[in-house]
NUVEX-129404 format. One line per 5 residues: number of its first residue (from 1); their letters; for each residue x, y, z of C-alpha. Coordinates in steps of 0.001 Angstrom, whole numbers, plus 500000, padded with zeros to 6 digits. Each point is the difference from the previous one (the first is absolute). Layout:
BEGIN
NUM = a = X/Y/Z; ...
% end
This chain:
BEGIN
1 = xxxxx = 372906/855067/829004; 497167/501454/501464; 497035/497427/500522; 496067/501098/499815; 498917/499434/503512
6 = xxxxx = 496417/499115/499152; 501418/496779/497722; 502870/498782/503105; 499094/497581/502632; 502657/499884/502692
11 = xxxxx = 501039/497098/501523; 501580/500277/503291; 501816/496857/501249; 500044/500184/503872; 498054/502090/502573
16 = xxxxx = 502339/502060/502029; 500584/503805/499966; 501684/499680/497015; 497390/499171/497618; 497327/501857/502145
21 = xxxxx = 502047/503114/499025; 500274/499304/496614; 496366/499192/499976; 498926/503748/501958; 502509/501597/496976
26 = xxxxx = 498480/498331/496973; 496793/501023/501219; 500943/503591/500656; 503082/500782/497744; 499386/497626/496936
31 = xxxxx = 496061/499628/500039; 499713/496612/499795; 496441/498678/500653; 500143/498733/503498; 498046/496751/498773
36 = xxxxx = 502676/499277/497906; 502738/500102/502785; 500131/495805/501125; 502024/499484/503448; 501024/496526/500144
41 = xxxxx = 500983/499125/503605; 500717/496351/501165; 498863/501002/503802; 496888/500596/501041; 500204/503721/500875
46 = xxxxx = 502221/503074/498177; 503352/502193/501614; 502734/497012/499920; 502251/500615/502120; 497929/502957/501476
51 = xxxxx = 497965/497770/501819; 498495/500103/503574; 497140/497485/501269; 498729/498637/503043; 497606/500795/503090
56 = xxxxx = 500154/500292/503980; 498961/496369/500304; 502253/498222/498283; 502896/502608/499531; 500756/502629/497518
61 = xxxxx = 502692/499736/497547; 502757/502321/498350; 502853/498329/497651; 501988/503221/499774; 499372/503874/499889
66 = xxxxx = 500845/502563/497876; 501928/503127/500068; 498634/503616/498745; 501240/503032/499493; 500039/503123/498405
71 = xxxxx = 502593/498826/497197; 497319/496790/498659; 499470/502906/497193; 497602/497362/497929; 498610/498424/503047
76 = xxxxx = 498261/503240/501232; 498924/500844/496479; 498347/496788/499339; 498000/500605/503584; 499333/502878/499252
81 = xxxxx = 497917/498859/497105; 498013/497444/502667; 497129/500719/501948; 499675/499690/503445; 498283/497282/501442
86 = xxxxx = 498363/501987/503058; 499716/503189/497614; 499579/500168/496686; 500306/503791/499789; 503900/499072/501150
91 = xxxxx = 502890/498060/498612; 502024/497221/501521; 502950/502467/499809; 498165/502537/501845; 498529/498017/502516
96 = xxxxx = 503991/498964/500413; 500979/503362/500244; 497818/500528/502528; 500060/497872/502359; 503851/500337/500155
101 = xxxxx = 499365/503900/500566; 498317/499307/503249; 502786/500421/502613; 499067/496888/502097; 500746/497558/496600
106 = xxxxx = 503643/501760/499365; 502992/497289/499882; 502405/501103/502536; 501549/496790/501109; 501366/499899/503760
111 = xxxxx = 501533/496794/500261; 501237/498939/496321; 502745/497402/501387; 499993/498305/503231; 502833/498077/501480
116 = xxxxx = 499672/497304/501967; 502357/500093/503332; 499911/498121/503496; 497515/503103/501192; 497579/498840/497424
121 = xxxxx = 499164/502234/496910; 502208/503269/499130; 498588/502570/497757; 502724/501549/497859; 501006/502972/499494
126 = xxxxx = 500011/500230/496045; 501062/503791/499450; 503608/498461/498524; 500561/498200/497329; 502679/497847/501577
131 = xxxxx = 501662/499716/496869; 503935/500714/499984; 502259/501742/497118; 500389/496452/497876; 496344/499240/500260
136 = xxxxx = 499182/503425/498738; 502243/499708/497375; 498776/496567/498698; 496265/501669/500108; 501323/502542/498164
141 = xxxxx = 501808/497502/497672; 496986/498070/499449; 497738/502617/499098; 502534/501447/497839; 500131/496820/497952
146 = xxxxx = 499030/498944/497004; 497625/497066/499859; 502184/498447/497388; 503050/500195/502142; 497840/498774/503175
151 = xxxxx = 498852/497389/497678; 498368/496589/502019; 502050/501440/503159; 498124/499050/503513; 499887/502683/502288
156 = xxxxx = 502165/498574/502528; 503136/499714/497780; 499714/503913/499697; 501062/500919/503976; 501064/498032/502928
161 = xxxxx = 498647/498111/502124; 499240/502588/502526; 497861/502377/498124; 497157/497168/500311; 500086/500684/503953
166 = xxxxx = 499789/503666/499441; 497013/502096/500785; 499516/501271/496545; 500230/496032/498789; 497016/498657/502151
171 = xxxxx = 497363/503459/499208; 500805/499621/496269; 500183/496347/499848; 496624/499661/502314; 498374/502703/498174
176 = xxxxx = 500167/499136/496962; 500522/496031/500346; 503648/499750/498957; 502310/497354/500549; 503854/499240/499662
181 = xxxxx = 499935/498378/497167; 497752/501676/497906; 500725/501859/497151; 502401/502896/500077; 498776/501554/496832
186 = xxxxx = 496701/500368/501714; 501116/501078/503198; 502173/502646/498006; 496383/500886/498170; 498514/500310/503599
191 = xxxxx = 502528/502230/501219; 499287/502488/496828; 496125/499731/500335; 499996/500543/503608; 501894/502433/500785
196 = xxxxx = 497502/501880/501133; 499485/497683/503341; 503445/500309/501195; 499527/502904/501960; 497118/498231/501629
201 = xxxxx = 500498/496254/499397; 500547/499695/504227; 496252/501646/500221; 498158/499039/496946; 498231/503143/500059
206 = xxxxx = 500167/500573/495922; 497460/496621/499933; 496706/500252/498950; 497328/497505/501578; 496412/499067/499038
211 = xxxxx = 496884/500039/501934; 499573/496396/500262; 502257/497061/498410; 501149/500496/496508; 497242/497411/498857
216 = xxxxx = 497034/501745/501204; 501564/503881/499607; 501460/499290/496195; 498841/496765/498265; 496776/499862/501508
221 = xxxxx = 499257/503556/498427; 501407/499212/496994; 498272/496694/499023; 496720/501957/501598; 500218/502403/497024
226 = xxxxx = 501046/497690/497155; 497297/498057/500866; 497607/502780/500113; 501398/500984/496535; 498968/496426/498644
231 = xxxxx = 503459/498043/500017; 499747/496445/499371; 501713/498276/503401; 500986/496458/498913; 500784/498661/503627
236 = xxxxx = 501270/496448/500413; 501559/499548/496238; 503354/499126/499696; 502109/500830/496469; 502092/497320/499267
241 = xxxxx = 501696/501175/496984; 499861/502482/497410; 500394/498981/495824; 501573/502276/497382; 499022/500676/496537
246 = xxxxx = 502320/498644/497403; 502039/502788/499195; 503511/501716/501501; 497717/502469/501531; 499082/499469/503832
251 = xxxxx = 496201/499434/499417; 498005/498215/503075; 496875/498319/497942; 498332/497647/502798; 499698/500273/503587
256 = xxxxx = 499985/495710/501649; 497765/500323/503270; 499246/497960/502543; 496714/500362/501990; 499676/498734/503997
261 = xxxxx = 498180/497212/498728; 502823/498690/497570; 498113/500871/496888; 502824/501361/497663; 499309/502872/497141
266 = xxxxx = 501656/502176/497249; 498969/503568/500251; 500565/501717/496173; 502270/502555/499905; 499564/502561/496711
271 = xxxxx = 502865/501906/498654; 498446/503258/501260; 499644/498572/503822; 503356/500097/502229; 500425/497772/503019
276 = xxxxx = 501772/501157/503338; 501758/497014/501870; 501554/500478/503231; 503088/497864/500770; 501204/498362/503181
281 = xxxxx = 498302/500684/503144; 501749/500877/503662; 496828/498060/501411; 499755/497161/498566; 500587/496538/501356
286 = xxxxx = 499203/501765/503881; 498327/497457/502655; 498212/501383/503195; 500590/498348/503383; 497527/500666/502712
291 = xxxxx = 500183/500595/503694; 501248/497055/500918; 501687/498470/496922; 502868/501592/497883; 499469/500195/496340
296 = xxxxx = 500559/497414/497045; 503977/499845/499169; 501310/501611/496896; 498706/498373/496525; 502467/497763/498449
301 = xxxxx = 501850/502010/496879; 497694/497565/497525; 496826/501351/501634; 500469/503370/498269; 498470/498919/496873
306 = xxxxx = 496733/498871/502089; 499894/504009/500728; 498127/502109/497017; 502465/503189/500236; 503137/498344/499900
311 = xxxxx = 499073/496853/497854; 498702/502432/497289; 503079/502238/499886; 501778/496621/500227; 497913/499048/496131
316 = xxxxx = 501208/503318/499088; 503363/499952/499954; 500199/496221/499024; 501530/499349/496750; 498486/497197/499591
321 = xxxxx = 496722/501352/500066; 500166/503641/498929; 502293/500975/496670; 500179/503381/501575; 501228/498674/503590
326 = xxxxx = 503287/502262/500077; 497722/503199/500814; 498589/498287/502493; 502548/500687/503058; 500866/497099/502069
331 = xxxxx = 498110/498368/502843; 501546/497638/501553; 502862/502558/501310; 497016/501257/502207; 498157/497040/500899
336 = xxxxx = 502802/497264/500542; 501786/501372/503035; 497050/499838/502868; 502496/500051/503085; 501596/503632/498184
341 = xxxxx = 496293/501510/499889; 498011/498698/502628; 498972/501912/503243; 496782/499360/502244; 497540/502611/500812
346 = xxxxx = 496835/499676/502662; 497252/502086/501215; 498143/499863/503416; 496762/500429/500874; 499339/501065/503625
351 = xxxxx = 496543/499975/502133; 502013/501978/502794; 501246/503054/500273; 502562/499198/502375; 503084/499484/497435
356 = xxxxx = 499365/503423/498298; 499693/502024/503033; 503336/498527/500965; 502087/500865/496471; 498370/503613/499757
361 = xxxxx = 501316/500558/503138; 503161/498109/499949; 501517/501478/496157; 497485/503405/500810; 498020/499763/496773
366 = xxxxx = 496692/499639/499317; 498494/497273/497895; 500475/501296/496429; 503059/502163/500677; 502741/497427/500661
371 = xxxxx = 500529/498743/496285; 502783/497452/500838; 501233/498313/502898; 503312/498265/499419; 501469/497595/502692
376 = xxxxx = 503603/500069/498548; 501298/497317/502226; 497342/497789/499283; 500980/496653/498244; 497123/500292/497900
381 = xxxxx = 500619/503504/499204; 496123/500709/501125; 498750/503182/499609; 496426/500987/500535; 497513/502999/498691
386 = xxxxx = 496937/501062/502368; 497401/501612/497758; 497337/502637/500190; 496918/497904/501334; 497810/498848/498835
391 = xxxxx = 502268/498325/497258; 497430/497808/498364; 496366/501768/498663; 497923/497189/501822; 502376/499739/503239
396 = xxxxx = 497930/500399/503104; 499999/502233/502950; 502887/498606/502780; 501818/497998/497329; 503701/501381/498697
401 = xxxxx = 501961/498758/497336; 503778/499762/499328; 502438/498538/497794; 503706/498865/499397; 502855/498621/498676
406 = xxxxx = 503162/498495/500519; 502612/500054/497219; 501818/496565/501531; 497257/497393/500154; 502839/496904/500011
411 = xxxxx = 501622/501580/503194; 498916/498613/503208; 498534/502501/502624; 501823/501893/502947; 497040/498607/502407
416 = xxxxx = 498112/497701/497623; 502781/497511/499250; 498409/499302/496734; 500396/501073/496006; 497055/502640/499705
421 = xxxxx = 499088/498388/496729; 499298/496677/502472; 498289/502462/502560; 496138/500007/500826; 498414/503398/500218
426 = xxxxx = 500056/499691/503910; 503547/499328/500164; 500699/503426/497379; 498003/501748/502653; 501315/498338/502804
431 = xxxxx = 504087/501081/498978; 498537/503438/498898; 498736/500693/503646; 503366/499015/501350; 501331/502332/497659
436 = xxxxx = 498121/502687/501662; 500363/498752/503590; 496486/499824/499856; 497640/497748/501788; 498866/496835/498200
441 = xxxxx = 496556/500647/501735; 497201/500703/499165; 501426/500791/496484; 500972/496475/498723; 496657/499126/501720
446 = xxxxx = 497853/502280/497611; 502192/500098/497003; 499499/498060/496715; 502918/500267/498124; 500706/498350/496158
451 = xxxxx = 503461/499767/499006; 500270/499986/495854; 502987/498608/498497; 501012/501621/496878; 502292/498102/497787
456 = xxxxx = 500782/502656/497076; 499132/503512/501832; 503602/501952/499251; 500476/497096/497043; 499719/503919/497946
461 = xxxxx = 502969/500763/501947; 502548/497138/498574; 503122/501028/498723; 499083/499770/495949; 501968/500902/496960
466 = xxxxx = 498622/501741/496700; 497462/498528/498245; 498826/497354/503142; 497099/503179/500393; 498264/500221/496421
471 = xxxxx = 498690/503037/498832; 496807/501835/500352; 498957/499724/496555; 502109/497143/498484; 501916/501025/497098
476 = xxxxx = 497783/499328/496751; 497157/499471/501894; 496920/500992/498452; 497281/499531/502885; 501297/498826/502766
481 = xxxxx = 501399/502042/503383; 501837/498658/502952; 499374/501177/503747; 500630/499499/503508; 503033/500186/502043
486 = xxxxx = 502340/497645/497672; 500222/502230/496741; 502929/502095/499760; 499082/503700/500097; 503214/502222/500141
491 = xxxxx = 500824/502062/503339; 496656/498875/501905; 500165/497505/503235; 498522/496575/499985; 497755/499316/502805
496 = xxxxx = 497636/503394/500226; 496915/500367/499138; 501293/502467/497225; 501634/497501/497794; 496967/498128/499207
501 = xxxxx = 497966/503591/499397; 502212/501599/497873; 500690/496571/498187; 496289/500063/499527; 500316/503283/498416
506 = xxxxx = 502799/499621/497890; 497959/496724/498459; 496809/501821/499438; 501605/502936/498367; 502255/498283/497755
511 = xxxxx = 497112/497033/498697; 497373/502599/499946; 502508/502132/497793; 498801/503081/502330; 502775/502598/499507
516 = xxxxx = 500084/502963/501459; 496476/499634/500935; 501126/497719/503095; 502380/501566/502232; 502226/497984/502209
521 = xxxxx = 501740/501774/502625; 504293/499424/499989; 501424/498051/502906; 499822/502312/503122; 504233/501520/500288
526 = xxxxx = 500670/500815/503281; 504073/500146/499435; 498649/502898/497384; 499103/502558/502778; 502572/501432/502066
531 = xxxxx = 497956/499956/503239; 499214/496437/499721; 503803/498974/499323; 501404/502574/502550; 497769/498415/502601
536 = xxxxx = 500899/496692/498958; 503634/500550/500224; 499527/501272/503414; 498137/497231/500929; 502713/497264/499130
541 = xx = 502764/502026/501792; 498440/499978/503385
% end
């Protein structure tokens, strides 16, 4: 039913890009007072997972980046509604576009896997595939599969063991932050939605970056304007749990906070408000090391219900608790298996300039134009990104930042004899520069570097059956939407930016009762255009 925006308040359970989007759209598409659009965030600052902090004293700090492109169809139209921060006259989307028109920022990657040999570090040659006939075949079979027949299927019970050492294994898996054992059925959807980057996936030259880290180019901008609109921020309030009317309908009627100072509350929810929750987070539960101390181990499984994203999807779908708990999905199939989801990401912060003179000339890219670095033979599976500096709005002249990962944080390093998860952020550095053959000084000497450990990052990646995602508007439900990057939402991929977006949409549309007076673009289909498949296919048979 449609709702009369000037009698809805909005509550939006969770900060992150999710419920900033939905916030920018029932602003814009359903005309919702802003001052009656309430973000209820248990941190103290907005974007989630979308977050990037720090300074040049004490070290800057990236948990993760993001992937654009041209295919994030409701990405670019919410930032296209969003001013610029340094011009209002612009959009976030153009100031995007425009900076990745200028030549020097292009994506062109030079040295996209390295090898390590007795010479030191190899730069591949990634113009093949490596793939042979049964490999392409099981692709082929894969992507030609139902999801029913794939069912809870890992990835590595689909092909042998030697398509993980291929070169088309280690740029997908890197890329995109696969692993073995995650979930066919969304590798299969991965294979359909990005079909487009198979023609380039050894370059990366199809990916789209921002000015500065995704914090201060996209959530930055975004909370600017919804606070300029007159949003109500609640920072620093936790929702414990959600009550239902009485009734067989699916009708949220209080809100339980919890402020920083303990003090609990009930917010009132009318039958003509609607409440947004997002579920699960990929972030939660991370610990920071420092320089010279790794970061707090994993959480114990029981800790989960200590965390506000996954304890209060946890109250959802608990029957004891919630009549209406089998529309609810289930959580503990994402949460519960730590050593299946974990990886460890960390970002550096140099006061030299010595280390990036040394990789532009060693891979032959400039900062910004490298995207990935994978070191296949790496233990850790490290790979690294170089940005476009300055990365950070308030980062200082002669100070560079970089950041990341390794997908096997229990393995022990190839110089660092050590689990990375058990690794300082010298010693990261330390086997990274021996990675590179590069020397230890002055880099190590300047360098702060924080290693994150992050618990549930691909936890969205877990091989699932139907029904363990819950929808985005629960069956019967009346008032309440579900977002973020653990509701099911046919054909799209898990772990983009664009699944939290569109699921944004979708929820504002459908609560609002909008119609055809909100238009949400279809799920970009690259296998749809001859080109794009022709290239593809091409692609996979070199």
């Amino acid at each position: 039913m449609a709702r009369n925006p000037e009698e809805t308040n909005a509550y939006l359970v969770g900060g992150g890009i999710a419920s900033l989007a939905a916030a920018v759209h029932l602003i814009q598409d359903a005309h919702v007072p802003a001052p009656q659009i309430h973000i209820l965030e248990s941190g103290p600052l907005p974007g989630g997972s979308m977050d990037g902090a720090g300074d040049a004293e004490k070290g800057y700090v990236l948990r993760g980046g993001r992937m654009l492109n041209f295919s994030y169809l409701c990405t670019y139209d919410l930032l296209s509604k969003v001013p610029s921060l340094t011009d209002s006259k612009k959009s976030v989307k153009q100031e995007i576009d425009e900076f990745n028109a200028v030549p020097e920022n292009k994506t062109d990657a030079h040295a996209r896997l390295v090898a390590t040999t007795e010479k030191g570090p190899e730069i591949l040659n990634v113009k093949h595939m490596g793939l042979n006939a049964r490999e392409r075949e099981d692709l082929l079979l894969v992507a030609g599969s139902s999801e029913e027949v794939l069912g809870t299927k890992r990835i590595d019970e689909c092909f042998g063991a030697e398509f993980f050492r291929t070169k088309f294994w280690y740029m997908w898996d890197t890329m995109f932050a696969f692993e073995p054992w995650h979930s066919a059925v969304e590798f299969k959807r991965y294979l359909h939605r990005f079909i487009h980057e198979f023609p380039r996936i050894n370059s990366l030259a199809g990916v789209d970056r921002t000015p500065y880290n995704q914090y201060d180019s996209i959530i930055l901008p975004i909370e600017t304007y919804l606070k300029a609109q007159g949003v109500d921020f609640r920072y620093e309030t936790k929702v414990n749990s959600v009550s239902f009317a009485p009734s067989s309908a699916i009708t949220v009627s209080e809100i339980h906070v919890v402020s920083k100072g303990g003090a609990t509350g009930i917010i009132h929810v009318h039958p003509q408000d609607i409440v947004i929750i997002t579920l699960g987070s990929m972030t939660s539960c991370s610990s920071l090391g420092t320089n010279t101390s790794p970061p707090a181990p994993n959480p114990d499984l029981a800790l989960y219900s200590r965390d506000g994203s996954w304890g209060l999807w946890s109250s959802l779908a608990d029957p004891i608790i919630n009549p209406h708990s089998s529309h609810f999905g289930n959580p503990s199939n994402f949460y519960s298996r730590i050593p299946e989801s974990a990886w460890l990401s960390f970002t550096v912060t140099l006061k030299n300039p010595a280390f990036f003179h040394q990789i532009e000339e060693w891979s032959g890219n400039k900062a910004g134009t490298g995207a990935l670095t994978t070191f296949k033979d790496s233990e850790w599976l490290m790979s690294i990104v170089v940005p476009h500096q300055p990365h950070f709005l308030n980062q200082p002249d002669g100070t560079q930042v970089f950041w990341g990962y390794g997908l096997f944080p229990f393995k022990a390093g190839n110089f660092v004899k050590k689990p990375m998860a058990d690794c300082s952020g010298e010693e990261i550095l330390t086997e990274l520069l021996h990675h590179l053959n590069f020397p230890e000084h002055p880099t190590l000497d300047n360098a702060i570097t924080i290693p994150c450990m992050l618990p549930y990052v691909t936890s969205q990646f877990l091989t699932r059956k139907e029904g363990d995602r819950p929808e985005v508007i629960p069956r019967g439900s009346t008032n309440l939407g579900l977002l973020g990057q653990f509701v099911e939402i046919p054909r799209d991929t898990v772990f983009t930016v664009e699944y939290s977006v569109r699921g944004a949409q979708m929820a504002v549309k459908e609560l609002m009762g909008l119609g055809k007076e909100m238009r949400i673009r279809d799920i970009y289909k690259g296998e749809h255009n001859v080109k794009v498949l022709v290239d593809a296919l091409r692609m996979l048979l070199t």
